[in-house]
PADRENDO-457058 format. One record per residue (C-alpha): x, y, z; residue in one letter. Coordinates in steps of 0.05 Angstrom, whole numbers, padded with zeros to 5 digits. Layout:
% PADRENDO-457058
REC       xx       yy       zz   r
REC        X        Y        Z   a
...
END
This chain:
% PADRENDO-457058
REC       xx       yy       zz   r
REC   -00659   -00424   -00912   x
REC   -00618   -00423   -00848   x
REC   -00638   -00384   -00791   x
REC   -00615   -00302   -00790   x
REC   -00611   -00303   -00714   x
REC   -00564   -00367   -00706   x
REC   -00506   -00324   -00741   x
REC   -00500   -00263   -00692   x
REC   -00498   -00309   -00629   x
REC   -00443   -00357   -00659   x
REC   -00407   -00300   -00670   x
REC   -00417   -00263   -00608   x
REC   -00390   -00325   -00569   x
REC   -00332   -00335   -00596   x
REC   -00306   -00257   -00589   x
REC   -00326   -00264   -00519   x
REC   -00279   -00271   -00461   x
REC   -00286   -00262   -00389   x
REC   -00245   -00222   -00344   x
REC   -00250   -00264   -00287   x
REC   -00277   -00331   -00278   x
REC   -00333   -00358   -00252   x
REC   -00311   -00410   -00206   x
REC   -00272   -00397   -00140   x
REC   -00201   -00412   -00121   x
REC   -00179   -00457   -00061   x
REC   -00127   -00419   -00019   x
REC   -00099   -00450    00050   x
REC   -00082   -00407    00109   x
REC   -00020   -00412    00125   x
REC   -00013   -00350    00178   x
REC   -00063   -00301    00211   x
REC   -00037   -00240    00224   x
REC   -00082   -00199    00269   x
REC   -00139   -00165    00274   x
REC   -00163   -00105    00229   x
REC   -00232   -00065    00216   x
REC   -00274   -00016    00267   x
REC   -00283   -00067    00318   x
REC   -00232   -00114    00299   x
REC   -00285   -00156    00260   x
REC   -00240   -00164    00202   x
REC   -00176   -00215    00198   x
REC   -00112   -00210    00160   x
REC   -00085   -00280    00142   x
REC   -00033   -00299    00095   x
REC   -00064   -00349    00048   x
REC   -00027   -00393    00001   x
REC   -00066   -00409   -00063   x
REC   -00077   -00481   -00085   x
REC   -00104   -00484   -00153   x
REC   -00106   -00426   -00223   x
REC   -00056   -00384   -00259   x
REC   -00028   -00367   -00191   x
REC   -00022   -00425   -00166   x
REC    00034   -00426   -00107   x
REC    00030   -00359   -00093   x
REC    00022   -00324   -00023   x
REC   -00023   -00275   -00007   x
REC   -00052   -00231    00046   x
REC   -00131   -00228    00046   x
REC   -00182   -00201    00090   x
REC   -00229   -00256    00131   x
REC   -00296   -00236    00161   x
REC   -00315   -00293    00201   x
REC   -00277   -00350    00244   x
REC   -00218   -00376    00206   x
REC   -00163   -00419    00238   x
REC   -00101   -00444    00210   x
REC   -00111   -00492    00160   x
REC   -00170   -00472    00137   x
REC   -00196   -00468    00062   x
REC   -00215   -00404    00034   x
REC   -00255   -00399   -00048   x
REC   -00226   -00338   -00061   x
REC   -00264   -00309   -00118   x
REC   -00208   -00267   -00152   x
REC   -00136   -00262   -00134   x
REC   -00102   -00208   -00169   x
REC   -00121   -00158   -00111   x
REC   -00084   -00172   -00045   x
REC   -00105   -00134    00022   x
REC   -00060   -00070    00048   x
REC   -00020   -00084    00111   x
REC   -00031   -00072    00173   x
REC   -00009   -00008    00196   x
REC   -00017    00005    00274   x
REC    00011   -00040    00321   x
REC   -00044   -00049    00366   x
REC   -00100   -00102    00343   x
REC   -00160   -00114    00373   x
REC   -00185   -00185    00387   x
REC   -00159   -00248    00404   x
REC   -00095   -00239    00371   x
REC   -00052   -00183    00413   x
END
């Protein structure tokens, strides 16, 4: 007699799909465009994305933390891109 409970879980695999996936994206800055938050803690950069279904496309994301040109960002989703930059006066290093 097979087992009762190996049924269920085949089946409840294969009607599964995820949402998002769970490995990041690589995504290259290609621009940083100023400063944003509070305190100016958070910056804007245009990033272009390397690898996924949206592959090639540019972006603007939020960066908390040093970034630099160049840099490589594992962006964890990227259907959501970050609001622009309203006010022309930024704080930091990039006015």
């Amino acid at each position: 007699m097979a087992n009762p409970q190996s049924k269920p879980q085949q089946q409840q695999q294969k009607g599964f799909e995820r949402k998002y996936s769970d490995i990041a994206v690589p995504a290259v800055v290609e621009e940083i465009i100023g400063r944003t938050g509070f305190r100016g803690e958070i910056t804007q950069v245009k990033a272009k994305i390397l690898q996924g279904k949206d592959r090639g496309k540019s972006m603007r994301r939020n960066v908390r933390g040093p970034v630099r040109l160049r840099d490589v960002l594992m962006l964890r989703e990227t259907d959501i891109e970050a609001r622009k930059i309203r006010t022309g006066v930024m704080k930091g290093a990039f006015t």
